[in-house]
C-alpha positions in Angstrom: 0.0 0.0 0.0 1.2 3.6 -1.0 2.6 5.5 2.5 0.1 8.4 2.6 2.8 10.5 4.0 5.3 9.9 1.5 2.3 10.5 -1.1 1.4 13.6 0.2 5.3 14.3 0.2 5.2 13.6 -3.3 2.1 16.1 -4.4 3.7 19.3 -2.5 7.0 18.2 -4.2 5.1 18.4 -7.4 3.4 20.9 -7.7 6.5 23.2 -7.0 8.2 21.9 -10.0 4.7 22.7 -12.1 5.2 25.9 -10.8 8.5 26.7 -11.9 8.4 24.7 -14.9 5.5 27.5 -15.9 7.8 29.6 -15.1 5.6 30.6 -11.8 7.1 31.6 -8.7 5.3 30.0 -5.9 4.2 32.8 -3.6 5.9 34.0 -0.5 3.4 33.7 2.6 3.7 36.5 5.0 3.6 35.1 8.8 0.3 34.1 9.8 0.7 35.1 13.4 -0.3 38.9 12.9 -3.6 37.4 11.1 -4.3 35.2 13.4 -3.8 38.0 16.4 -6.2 40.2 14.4 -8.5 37.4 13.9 -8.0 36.7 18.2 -8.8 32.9 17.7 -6.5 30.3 16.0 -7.9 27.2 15.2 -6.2 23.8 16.4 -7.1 20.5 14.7 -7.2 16.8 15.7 -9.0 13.3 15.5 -11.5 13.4 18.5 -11.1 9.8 18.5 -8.0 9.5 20.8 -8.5 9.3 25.0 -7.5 10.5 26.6 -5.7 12.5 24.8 -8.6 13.8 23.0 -12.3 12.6 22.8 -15.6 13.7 22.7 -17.1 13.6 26.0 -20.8 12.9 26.9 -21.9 16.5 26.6 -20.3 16.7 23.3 -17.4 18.6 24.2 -14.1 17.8 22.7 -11.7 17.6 26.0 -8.4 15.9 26.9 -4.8 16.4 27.4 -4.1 17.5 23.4 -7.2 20.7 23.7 -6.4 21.5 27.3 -2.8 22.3 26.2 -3.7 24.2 22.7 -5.6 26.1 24.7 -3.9 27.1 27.6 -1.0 27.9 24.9 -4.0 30.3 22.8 -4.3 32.0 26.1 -1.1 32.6 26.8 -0.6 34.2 23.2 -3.9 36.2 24.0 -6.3 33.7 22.1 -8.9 31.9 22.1 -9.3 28.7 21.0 -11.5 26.9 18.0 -11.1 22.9 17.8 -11.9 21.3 14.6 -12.0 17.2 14.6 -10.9 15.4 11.2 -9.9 12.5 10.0 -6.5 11.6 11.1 -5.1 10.4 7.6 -6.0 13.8 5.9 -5.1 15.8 9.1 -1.7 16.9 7.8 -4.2 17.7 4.3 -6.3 20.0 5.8 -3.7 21.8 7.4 -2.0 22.5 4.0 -5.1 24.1 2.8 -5.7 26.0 5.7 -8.6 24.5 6.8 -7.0 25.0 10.4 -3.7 26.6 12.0 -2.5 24.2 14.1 -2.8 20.0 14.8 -2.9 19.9 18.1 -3.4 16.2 18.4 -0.5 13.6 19.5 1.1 13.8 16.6 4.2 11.7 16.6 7.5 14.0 15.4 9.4 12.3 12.2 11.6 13.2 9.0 9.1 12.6 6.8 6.4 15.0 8.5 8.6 17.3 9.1 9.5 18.0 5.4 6.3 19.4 5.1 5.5 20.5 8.3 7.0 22.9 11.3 7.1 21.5 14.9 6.5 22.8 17.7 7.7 21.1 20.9 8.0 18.0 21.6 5.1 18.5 24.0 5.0 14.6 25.8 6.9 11.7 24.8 5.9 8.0 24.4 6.8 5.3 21.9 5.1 2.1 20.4 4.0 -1.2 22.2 2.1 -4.2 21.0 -0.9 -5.3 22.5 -2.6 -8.4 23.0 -5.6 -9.7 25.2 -4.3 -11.1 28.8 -3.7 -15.0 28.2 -3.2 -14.8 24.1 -1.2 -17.3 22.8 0.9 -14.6 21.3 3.9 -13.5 23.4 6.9 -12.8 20.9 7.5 -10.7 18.0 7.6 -14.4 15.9 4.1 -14.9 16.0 3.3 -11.8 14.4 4.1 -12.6 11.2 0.9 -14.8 11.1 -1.4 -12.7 13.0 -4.0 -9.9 12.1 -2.7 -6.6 13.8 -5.1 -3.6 13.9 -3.9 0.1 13.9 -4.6 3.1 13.3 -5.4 4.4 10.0 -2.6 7.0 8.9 -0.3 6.3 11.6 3.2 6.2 12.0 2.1 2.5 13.9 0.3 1.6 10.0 3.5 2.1 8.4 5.4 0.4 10.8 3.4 -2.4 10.6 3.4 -2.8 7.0 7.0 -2.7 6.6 6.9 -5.6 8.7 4.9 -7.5 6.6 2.1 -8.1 8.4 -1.2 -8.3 8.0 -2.9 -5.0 8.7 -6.4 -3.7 9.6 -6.9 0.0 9.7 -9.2 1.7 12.7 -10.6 5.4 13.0 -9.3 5.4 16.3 -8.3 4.1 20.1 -11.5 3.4 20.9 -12.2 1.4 17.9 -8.9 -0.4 17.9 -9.7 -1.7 22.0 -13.0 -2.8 20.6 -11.7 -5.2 18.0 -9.0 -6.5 20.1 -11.6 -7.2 23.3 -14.3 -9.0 20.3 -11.0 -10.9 19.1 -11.1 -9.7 15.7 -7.4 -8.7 15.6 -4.7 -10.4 17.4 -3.0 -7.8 18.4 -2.7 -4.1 18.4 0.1 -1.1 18.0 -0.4 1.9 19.4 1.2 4.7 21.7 2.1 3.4 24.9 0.3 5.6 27.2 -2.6 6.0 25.4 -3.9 2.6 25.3 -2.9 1.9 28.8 -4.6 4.6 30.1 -7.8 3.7 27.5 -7.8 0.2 29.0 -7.2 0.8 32.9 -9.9 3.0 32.4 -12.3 -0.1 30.1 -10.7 -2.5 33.2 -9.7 -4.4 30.2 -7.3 -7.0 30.6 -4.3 -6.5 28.1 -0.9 -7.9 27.9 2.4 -6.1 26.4 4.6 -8.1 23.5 8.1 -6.8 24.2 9.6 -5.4 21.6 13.1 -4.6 22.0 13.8 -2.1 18.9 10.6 0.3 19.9 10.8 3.5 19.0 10.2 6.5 21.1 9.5 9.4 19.9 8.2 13.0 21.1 4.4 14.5 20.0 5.1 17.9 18.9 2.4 20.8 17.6 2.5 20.9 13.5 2.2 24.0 11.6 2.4 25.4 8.3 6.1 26.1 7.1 7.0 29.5 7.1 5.7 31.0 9.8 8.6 31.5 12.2 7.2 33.9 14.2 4.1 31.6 15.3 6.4 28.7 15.8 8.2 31.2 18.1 5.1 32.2 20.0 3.7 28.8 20.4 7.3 27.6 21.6 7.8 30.3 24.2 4.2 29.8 25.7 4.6 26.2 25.4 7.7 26.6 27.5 6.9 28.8 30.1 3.7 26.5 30.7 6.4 23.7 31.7 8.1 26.3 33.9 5.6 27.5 36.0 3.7 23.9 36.4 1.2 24.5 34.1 1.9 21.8 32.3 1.9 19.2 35.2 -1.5 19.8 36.3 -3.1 19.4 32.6 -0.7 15.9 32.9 -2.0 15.0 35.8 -5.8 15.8 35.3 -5.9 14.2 32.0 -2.6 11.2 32.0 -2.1 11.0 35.6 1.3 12.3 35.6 4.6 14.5 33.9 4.8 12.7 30.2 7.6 14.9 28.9 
């Protein structure tokens, strides 16, 4: 299957070289922050599908970790805050075309992304585990090769997976991904760390953990557009000074149940 990242890589990469092959200059963007100042609201995206990082509570609120932190950093810069929910494969998408200003949403920090995105933070770090249902006959990375792993769609986990060779099935989300693993229609799931621990202490589902000695960790970082220095600056220093004066820890704590950076 085609990486989406690596596509969408491929179409921004393209369409510069249309441009100059017309002989078209692509334009130059001035920072956004001064229109999103005069605007006073910046708009942060992410999936809604992700606890408890981010979910849609019972009142039909989005809440978690990921919004509690875009906005406390949107107050800090004077701001409030507007959360859009999208699909998490065409999240990087709608950014491009400026359907938001920010993904605020556990996004997981690599090369690829970063080629056609800026970063802020990291803002928490985690890396990826294996899961299996307590007493599954899986218990090494062996076994995998003839199981059926579940992920997330669009992923860093999906891509990982695949390279692997195994067999894949493709989720909207956490919640989704717990489900299918509890009604033993996957063998196995990959996901962050903390996030499906948390999900499934909090389910009082009954998990166990396939060590995997080459995991990755990585940090979850804030994407924007490129260009736009003087936001990524803004972000950053609020960002920081939240981690300073123990901001930070009390979101953690409320949402993760302690400091994740």
């Amino acid at each position: 299957m085609i990486n989406r990242r690596s596509l969408l890589q491929a179409v921004v990469v393209t369409g510069a070289f249309a441009l100059a092959n017309l002989g078209i200059t692509a334009p130059v963007l001035a920072d956004e922050l001064d229109a999103i100042k005069e605007k006073g609201e910046i708009s942060i995206a992410m999936s809604g599908a992700y606890p408890p990082f981010n979910f849609v509570n019972d009142e039909n609120k989005v809440v978690g970790f990921d919004p509690s932190i875009g906005t406390e950093i949107a107050k800090r810069m004077g701001l409030e805050t507007k959360i859009v929910t999208t699909a998490w494969d065409g999240i990087i998408g709608g950014l491009l075309a400026q359907k938001y200003d920010a993904i605020v949403g556990s996004m997981s920090i690599t090369e690829e992304r970063a080629k056609v995105v800026d970063f802020v933070g990291p803002y928490y770090n985690t890396q990826r585990a294996i899961f299996t249902k307590e007493g599954s006959e899986l218990t090494s990375m062996d076994q995998l090769k003839d199981a059926t792993i579940g992920v997330t769609l669009g992923e860093t986990h999906e891509e990982w997976a695949r390279e692997q060779g195994y067999s894949v099935r493709t989720y909207k989300g956490l919640p989704e991904l717990l489900l299918e693993l509890e009604n033993g229609r996957v063998d196995a799931i990959v996901n962050d760390s903390i996030a499906a621990i948390l999900a499934m202490k909090k389910n009082e589902q009954k998990y166990a953990i396939i060590e995997d000695p080459n995991t990755e960790k990585f940090g979850a970082g804030i994407a924007i557009r490129k260009g736009n220095p003087e936001l990524k600056a803004a972000m950053q220093k609020a960002l920081d000074e939240m981690m300073e004066d123990g901001t930070y820890l009390k979101i953690a704590e409320k949402w993760v149940g302690g400091d994740i950076r």
